[in-house]
N, C-alpha and C positions, 0 to 999 in steps of 0.2 A: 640486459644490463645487470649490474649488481644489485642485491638485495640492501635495501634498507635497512637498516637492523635497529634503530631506533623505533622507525614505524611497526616492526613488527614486535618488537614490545609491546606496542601499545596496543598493536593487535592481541596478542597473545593476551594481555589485561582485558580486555575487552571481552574475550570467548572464556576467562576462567571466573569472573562476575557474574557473565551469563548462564553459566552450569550452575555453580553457588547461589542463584536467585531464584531455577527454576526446577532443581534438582528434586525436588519436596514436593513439584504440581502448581495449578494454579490457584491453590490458599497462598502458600509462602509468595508465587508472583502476584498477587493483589495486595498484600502486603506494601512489597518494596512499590508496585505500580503508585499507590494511593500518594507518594514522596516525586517520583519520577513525570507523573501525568501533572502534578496540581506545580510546582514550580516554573516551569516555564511558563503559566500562568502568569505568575505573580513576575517574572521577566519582561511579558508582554507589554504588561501595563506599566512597568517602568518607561519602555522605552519609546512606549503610544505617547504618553504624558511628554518624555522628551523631545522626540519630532514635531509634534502639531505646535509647538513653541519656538522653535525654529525660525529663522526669516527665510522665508521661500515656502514653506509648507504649505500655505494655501493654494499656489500652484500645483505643487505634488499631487492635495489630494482634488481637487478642480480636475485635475487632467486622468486623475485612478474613479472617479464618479462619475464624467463624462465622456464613456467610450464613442467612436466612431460608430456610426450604426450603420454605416454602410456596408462592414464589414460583415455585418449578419447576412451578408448574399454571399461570401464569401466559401465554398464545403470545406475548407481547410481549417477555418476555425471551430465549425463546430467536431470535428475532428478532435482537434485539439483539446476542446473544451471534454468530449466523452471520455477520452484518455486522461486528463485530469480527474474524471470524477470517479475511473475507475482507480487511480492510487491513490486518489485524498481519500477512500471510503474502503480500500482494503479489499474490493470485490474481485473473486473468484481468485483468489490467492488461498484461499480456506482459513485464513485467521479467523473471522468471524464466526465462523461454522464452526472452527475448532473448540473454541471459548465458549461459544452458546450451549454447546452438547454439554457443559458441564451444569447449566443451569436445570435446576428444578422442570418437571414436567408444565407444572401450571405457572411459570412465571409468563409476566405479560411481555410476552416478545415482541408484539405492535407496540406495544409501547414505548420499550425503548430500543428500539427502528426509529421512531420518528423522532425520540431526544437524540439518539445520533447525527440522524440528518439536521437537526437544526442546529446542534453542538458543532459541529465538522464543519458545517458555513458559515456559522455566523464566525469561529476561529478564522478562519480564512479570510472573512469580511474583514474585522477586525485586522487582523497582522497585515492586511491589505493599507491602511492607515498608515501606519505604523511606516513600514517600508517606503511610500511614495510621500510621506512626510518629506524623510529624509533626504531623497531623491527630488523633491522642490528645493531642498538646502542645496543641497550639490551643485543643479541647475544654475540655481541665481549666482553659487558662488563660483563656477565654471566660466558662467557666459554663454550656454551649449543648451539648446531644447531637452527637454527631459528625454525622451524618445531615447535620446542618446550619450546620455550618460552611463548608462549602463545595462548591458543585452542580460535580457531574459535567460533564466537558468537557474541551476542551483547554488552557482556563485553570487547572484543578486542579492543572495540573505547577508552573506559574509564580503557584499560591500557595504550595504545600507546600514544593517545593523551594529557595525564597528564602527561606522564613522557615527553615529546615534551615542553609544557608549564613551567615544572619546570624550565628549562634548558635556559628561555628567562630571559633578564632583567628585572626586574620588574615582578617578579614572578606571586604576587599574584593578581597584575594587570589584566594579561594577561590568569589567573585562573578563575579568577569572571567573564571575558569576555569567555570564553571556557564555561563554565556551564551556563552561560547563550542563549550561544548559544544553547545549547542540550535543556532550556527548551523552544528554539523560535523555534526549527525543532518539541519538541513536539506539540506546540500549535499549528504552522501548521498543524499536521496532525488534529490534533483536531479540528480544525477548516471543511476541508473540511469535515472530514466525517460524522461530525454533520450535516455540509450544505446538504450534499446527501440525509441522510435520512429526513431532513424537505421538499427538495425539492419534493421527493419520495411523499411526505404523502400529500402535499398541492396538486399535480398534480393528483393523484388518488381520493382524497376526498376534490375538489377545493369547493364546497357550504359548507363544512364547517370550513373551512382557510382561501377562500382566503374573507375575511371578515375582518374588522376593528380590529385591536390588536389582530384577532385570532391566525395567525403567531408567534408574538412574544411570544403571551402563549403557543404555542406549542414548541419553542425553550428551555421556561424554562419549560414546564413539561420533555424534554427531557436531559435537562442538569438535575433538580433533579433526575431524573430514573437514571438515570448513575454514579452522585456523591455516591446514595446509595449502585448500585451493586457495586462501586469499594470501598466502608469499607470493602468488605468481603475479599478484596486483600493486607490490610495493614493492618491486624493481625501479631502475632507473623507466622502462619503458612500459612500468606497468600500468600509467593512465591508460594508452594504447590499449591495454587489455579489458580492463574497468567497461570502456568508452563499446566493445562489442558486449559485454555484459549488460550493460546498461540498457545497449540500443535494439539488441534482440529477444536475450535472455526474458529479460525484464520489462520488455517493450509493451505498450497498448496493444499489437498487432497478435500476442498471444495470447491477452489476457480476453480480447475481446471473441479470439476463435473457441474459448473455454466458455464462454459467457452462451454462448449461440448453443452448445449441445448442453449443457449445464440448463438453459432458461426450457429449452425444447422437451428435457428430458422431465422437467418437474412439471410443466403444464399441459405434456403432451403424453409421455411414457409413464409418469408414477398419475395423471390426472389433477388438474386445476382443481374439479371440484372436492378430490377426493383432500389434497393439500388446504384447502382453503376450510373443508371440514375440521380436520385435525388443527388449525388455530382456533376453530372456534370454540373443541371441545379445551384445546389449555387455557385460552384468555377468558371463557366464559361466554363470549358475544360473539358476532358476527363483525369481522370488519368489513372498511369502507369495500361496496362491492365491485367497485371499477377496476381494483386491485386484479381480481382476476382474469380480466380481459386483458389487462397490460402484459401477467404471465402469459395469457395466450398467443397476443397479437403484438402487442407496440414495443415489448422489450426483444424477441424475437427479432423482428424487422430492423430496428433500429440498429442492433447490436450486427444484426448483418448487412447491414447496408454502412454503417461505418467501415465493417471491417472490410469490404472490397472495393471503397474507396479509397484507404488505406494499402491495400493492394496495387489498386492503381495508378497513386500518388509516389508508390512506392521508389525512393532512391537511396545509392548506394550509400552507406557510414562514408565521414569524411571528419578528420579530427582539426576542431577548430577553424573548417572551412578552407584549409591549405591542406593538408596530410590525407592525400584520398588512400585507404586500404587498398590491400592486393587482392587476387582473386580470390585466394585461396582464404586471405582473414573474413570475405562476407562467405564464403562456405561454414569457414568454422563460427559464423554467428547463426544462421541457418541453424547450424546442428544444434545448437543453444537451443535454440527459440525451438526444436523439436520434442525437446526434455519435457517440456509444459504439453506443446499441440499433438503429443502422442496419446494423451488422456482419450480421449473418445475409442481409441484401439483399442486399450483396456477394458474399458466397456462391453465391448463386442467380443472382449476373450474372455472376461467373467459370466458373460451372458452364454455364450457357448458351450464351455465348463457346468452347467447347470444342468440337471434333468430336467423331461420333459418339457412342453411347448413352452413359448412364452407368455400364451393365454393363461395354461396350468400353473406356472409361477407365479405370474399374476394373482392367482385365486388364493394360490397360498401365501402370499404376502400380505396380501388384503384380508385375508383372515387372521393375522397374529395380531395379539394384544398390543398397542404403544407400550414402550417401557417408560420405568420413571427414571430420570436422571438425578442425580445426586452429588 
């Protein structure tokens, strides 16, 4: 179909912000972060305070605090459930990795591990309120079970929380500030994950980046690469396109094949204890020691035993539950979804690439100094 050309404005605004906030590194993006992370905050709580005042709300959130528990027999949701905690928490995308490598050798990186984890749920808890507030108002003023007011997705934010905002004074006020908030949680994400893969590229191929404005040209060859592949998604039929992006690309099903040689590789190939060493010599202490069993054993297992259920559960893309894909569009998400699960190949070609055994490598890696970061 035809190109949108309004959308892709906003696209185009979108990836020239993005270069201009991160072009500098991650000082100048901590900067703008500390404006972009903390408002949708102060959003939240507007519109928590709105819902739970509502008539219905008590049902909403009754029905968001009293799950079925029968459904914990179910493997589909815990499925579900692992795939959400692998994109609420960023893992094995390398954001996290990328941003930490800038920090200090001895900063305490257990530490804020576990303020993340408790930041990132209890957010979730929280906005949890908030949405199924709304969604008791709906209900009551429908006539219709909650269940079924409105299906699960990423559309559920942008039913609940507009009808929340209409419902304040100064409607359109507190509208312009709502959607602006959705496009400061987008740029966030835009941001770091740009930051990961420059970091990614400068640290692999540091002689020819890390060099006088080479960096910044490589931010904008990667914001133009990006602005291009994303015309192909703001056609007339480019949901369609999004909707294989989405489902393969981006799927739990490669994040968690990365997860399996990624967990294997740290607790098995570079050593649990030898890992578990090196936090004790930044944080100072020893942490909690069950930690290392779990790299050994439970994340290992778990991550693979999701992922070939996930296999086996496995069915074709179908858009909106009418529009089942051709052959050839689940090939071309396949290929998608190879771009990620071809990482362990790599592996096994840098490892190749190397002299001597891999015991000998070994010896000499385990013998170099950590460096400090800066």
């Amino acid at each position: 179909g035809a190109l949108r050309w309004e959308l892709a404005l906003c696209l185009l605004l979108a990836w020239v912000i993005c270069y201009f906030c991160i072009w500098k590194g991650v000082k100048s993006t901590g900067k703008v972060v500390y404006f972009t992370a903390t408002f949708p905050y102060l959003m939240l709580v507007v519109l928590l305070i709105r819902g739970v005042t509502l008539p219905g709300a008590a049902q909403g959130i009754q029905f968001y605090l009293y799950p079925n528990l029968t459904r914990l027999w179910d493997p589909q949701v815990w499925m579900d459930a692992g795939t959400q905690i692998f994109f609420s928490f960023a893992i094995c995308l390398g954001c996290l990795t990328a941003l930490g490598s800038y920090n200090k050798y001895h900063n305490n990186c257990y530490r804020d591990c576990i303020a993340l984890c408790f930041l990132n749920s209890g957010t979730s808890f929280v906005a949890g309120f908030a949405i199924f507030s709304v969604l008791g108002f709906m209900s009551q003023e429908q006539g219709v079970p909650i269940s079924e007011v409105a299906e699960s997705g990423p559309g559920l934010a942008f039913i609940a929380y507009p009808r929340a905002v209409v419902m304040l004074p100064f409607s359109p006020l507190w509208a312009c500030c709502f959607f602006f908030m959705v496009v400061l949680l987008g740029l966030d994400s835009q941001f770091v994950c740009v930051e990961s893969l420059v970091t990614a590229l400068v640290d692999m191929y540091p002689r020819v980046f890390r060099k006088k404005n080479r960096r910044e040209l490589l931010i904008l060859g990667v914001s133009v690469t990006s602005f291009f592949v994303g015309l192909v998604m703001l056609t007339e039929g480019g949901m369609y396109v999004f909707q294989l992006f989405d489902y393969y690309a981006a799927s739990g099903m490669c994040l968690l094949f990365v997860a399996i040689f990624e967990s294997l590789c740290v607790a098995w190939v570079y050593g649990a204890r030898r890992f578990y060493d090196n936090i004790e010599d930044m944080i100072g202490y020893r942490p909690w020691p069950l930690i290392k069993y779990c790299w050994l054993f439970l994340t290992p297992a778990v991550c693979t035993a999701t992922f070939l259920f996930s296999l086996i559960k496995y069915t074709p893309l179908t858009y909106n539950k009418k529009y089942t894909y051709p052959w050839w569009g689940d090939a071309l998400g396949w290929f998608l979804a190879l771009s990620s699960m071809d990482i362990p190949a790599w592996i096994f070609y840098k490892l190749s690439t190397l002299n001597g055994s891999f015991r000998e490598v070994g010896v000499r890696r385990e013998g170099q100094e950590p460096k400090t970061m800066t």
